[in-house]
N, C-alpha and C positions, 0 to 999 in steps of 0.2 A: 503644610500639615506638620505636626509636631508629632516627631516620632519616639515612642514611651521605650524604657528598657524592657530587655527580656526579661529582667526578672520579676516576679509577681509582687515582694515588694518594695522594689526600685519603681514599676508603675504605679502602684499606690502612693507611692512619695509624690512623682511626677504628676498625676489625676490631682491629687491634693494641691497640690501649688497652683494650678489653674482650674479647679472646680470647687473646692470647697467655700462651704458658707462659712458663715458668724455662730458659733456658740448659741444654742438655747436654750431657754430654765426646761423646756422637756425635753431636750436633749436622753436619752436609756445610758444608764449606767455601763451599758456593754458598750455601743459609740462611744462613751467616753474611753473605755476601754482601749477600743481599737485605735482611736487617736493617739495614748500612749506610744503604743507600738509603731506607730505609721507616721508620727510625726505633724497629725493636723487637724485642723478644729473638727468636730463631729458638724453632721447635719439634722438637723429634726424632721423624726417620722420616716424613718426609713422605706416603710409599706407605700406612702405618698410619694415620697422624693425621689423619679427617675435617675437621678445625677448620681444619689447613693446608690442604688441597686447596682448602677455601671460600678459603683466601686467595688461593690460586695464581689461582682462578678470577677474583676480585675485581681483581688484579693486571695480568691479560691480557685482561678483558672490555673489550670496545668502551664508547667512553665515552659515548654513545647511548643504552645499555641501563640504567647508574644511574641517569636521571633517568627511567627509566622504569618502572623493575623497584624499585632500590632507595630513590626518593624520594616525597614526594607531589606535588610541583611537577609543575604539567604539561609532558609533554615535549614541547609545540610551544614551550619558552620560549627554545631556542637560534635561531630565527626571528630572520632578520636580511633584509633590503632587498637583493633582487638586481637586478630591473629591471624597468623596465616598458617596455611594447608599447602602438604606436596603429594598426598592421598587421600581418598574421600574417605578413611577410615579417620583421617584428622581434621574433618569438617566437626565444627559446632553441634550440639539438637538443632534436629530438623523443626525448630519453633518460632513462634514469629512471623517476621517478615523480612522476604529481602527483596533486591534490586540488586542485580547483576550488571556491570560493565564490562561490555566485550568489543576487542576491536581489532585489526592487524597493528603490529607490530607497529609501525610507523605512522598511525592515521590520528594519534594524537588522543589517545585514552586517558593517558592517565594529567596532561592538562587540561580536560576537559573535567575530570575530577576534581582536581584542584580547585577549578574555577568556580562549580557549582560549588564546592566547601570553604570559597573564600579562604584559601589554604596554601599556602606557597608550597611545602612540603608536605600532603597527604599523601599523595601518591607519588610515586618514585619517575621522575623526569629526569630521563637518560639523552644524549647525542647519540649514544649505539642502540638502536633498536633491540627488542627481544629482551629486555631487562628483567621486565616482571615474569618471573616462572616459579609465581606460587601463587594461589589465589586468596588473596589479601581480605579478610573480613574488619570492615571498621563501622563501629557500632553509634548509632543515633540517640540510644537509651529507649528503655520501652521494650525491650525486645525487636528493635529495627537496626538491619547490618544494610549499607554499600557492601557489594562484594566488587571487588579488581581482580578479572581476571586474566590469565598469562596472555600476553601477544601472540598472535599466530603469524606464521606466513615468513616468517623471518630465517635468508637461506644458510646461515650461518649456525641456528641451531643444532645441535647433533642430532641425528636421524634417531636414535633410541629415546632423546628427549621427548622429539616431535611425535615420535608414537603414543611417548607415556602421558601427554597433553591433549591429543587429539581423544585417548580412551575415557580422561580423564573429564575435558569436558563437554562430551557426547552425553556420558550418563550423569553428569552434573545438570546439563541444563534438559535433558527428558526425564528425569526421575528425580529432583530434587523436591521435595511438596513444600517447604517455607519460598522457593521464590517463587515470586511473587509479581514480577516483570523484566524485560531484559532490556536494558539499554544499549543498542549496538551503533558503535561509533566506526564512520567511515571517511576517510578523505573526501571531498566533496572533488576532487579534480580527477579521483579515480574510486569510484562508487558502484557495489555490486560486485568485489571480486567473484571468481569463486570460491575463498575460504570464507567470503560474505555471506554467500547462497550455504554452503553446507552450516553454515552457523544458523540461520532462520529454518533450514531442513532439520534441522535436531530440537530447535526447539516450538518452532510453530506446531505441531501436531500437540503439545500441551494444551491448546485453547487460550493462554496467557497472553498478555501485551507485549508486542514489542514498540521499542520507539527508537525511532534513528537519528542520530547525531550526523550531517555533513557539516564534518570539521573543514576547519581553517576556509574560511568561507570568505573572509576577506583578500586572498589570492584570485581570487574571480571579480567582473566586472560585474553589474549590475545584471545586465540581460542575461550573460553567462548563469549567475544564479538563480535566475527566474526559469531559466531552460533548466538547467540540471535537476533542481528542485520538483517542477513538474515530470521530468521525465523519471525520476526515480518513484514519486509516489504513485505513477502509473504501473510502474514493472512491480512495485510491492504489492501492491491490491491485487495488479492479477496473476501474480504468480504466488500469494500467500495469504492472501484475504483481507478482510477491513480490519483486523486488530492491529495493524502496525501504521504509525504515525511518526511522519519526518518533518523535521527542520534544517532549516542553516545555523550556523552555530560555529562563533570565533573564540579562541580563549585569549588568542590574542586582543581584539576587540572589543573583548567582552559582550559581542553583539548571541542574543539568541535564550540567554542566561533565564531571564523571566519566563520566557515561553518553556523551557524545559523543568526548571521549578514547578510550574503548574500542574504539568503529566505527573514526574513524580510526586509531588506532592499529596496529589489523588491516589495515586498507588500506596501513598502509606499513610494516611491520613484519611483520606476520603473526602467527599465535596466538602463538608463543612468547615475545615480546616485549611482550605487553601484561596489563596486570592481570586477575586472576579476573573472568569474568563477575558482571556487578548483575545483580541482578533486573531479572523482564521491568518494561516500565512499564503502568502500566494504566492 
């Protein structure tokens, strides 16, 4: 498959090189137009000719949608640094949309960020846990943030810290109205803590999605992750209902990446804007 640029007209240069015709004496002054600009011969009859309309579409499609629809590159990779917050009185408008990442301190959040942003440096990747203690808004454009939030769980924190985190995101993830879903990332070798449980206790009774990351899944055998895998999405359903959906998921491996693009993707975009469903996982 030949895969076009994200930008709207970078694909039109690209379509042109391998779709366009021959010049026609009815060729519309406005084709001819648009070949100025785009670099390629017009086609005749645009009303007729399927091949044009795919261009016209390619031409005027939001530029969001080729890194989504027409690339393989994941589309969290225009994720850029908007701001961070140490009090919900320094949170953004409540507009939009978001998608929260939440996770213990050491289960591999903010690589798993990275990974979906095709980003070495989006989120801050420490060897000392407990690094991130601010919750990091980085924007999609559009009105769409990734939020990173603080690590939990981590005993090294100071106890006035841990307090001022734990108030902080209780009424962030029960009372926030732009998010929008929660992505909670767990180690897959130790899944469910209890700072696990009280994170899906503050925010399940929203009615919202969550979806679960077991990280570093490549530390497990095969069977190992067919066990854990199922055994977790048993104890989530019935201790939290059908809105929450888990995978496995490596950042080292890159293994898992597609399938969570897809969740998210639907949460901010919606069916039409994301690739054909994968198979379920088992």
């Amino acid at each position: 498959m030949t895969l076009l640029p994200s930008a709207p007209w970078q694909a039109a240069q690209t379509f042109c090189t391998i779709f366009s015709g021959p010049l026609t004496t009815g060729a519309a002054s406005a084709e001819a137009a648009s070949s100025a600009n785009t670099g390629c011969m017009p086609m005749a009859n645009s009303t007729n000719n399927p091949a044009l309309k795919l261009f016209n579409i390619i031409l005027n499609a939001p530029t969001f949608l080729f890194g989504v629809i027409l690339s393989n590159k994941p589309f969290f990779q225009n994720a850029r640094f908007h701001l961070s917050a140490h009090h919900l009185r320094d949170l953004p408008p409540a507009s939009g949309i978001e998608v929260a990442f939440a996770g213990r301190s050491n289960a591999g959040k903010s690589s798993a960020l990275n990974t979906l942003a095709n980003h070495n440096r989006l989120a801050f990747v420490s060897k000392q846990p407990g690094r991130t203690q601010l919750i990091n808004f980085f924007t999609l454009g559009d009105d769409k943030h990734l939020v990173d939030l603080p690590g939990y769980g981590y005993a090294k924190v100071p106890e006035a810290m841990r307090m001022h985190w734990q108030n902080v995101l209780s009424r962030y993830l029960s009372e926030r109205q732009s998010l929008s879903g929660l992505v909670l990332v767990m180690d897959s070798r130790h899944p469910l803590t209890p700072l696990d449980r009280q994170m899906l206790d503050w925010f399940c009774p929203s009615g919202k999605p969550v979806h679960v990351l077991l990280t570093k899944s490549d530390k497990l055998s095969r069977s190992e992750s067919t066990i854990t895998l199922s055994k977790v999405r048993k104890e989530l359903h019935n201790g939290w209902g059908d809105k929450i959906t888990v995978q496995l998921f490596s950042s080292l491996k890159k293994q898992g990446v597609d399938e969570a693009e897809k969740v998210l993707g639907e949460w901010f975009f919606g069916n039409e804007a994301t690739p054909d469903p994968l198979p379920a996982t088992e």
